[in-house]
N, C-alpha and C positions, 0 to 999 in steps of 0.2 A: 504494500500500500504506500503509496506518496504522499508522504507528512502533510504536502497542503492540502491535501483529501481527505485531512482528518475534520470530521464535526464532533467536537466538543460538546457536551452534556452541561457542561458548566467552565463557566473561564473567570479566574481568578487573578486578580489585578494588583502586582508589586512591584509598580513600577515607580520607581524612589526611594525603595526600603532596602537597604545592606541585611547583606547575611549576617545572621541566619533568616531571617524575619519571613522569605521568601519560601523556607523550606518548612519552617515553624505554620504559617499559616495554609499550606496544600496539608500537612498533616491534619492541622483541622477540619480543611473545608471535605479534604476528602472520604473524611466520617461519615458527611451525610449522604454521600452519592451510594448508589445498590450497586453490588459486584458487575463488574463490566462497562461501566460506565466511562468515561472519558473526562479528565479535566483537565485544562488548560491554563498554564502558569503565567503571568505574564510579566518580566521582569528588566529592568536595565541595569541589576550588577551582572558581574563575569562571573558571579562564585557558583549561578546556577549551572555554569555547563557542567563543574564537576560534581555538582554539591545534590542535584539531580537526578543522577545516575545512580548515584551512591546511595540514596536514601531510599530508593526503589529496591535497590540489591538487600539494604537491612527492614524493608517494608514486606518484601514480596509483591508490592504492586511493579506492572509493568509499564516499563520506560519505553514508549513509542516512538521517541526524537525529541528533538530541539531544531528552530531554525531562529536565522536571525535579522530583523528588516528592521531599516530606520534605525536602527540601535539598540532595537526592546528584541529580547530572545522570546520563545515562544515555546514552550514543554511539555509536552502531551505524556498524563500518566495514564493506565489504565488501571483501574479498581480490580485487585486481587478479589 
């Protein structure tokens, strides 16, 4: 699948906020989504390319990609 053919279920907007802030609130937000679901990060630090991956790895939720336009990276997790 091509990352920009992903539709998000819900998109989640940290764009301003330094890590952790970025990964601290997808852990929340993505509480309320039902398994399978898809949500989307929306961030302007760089901590999330790594900080992203990694959290999905000690989640079990799945990392779908990242891209990056205008400045703001864009993170698609999928709900374990």
């Amino acid at each position: 699948m091509d990352i920009k053919e992903i539709k998000p279920d819900d998109i989640l907007d940290c764009v301003g906020l330094a890590c952790p802030m970025p990964i601290f609130k997808a852990s929340n937000r993505i509480k309320e989504l039902t398994p399978g679901q898809i949500l989307e990060v929306q961030s302007d630090d760089d901590g999330i390319v790594k900080d992203m991956p990694a959290w999905c790895r000690l989640t079990g939720n799945e990392f779908l990609g990242l891209v990056k336009e205008n400045g703001e990276y864009h993170a698609y997790v999928r709900k374990k």
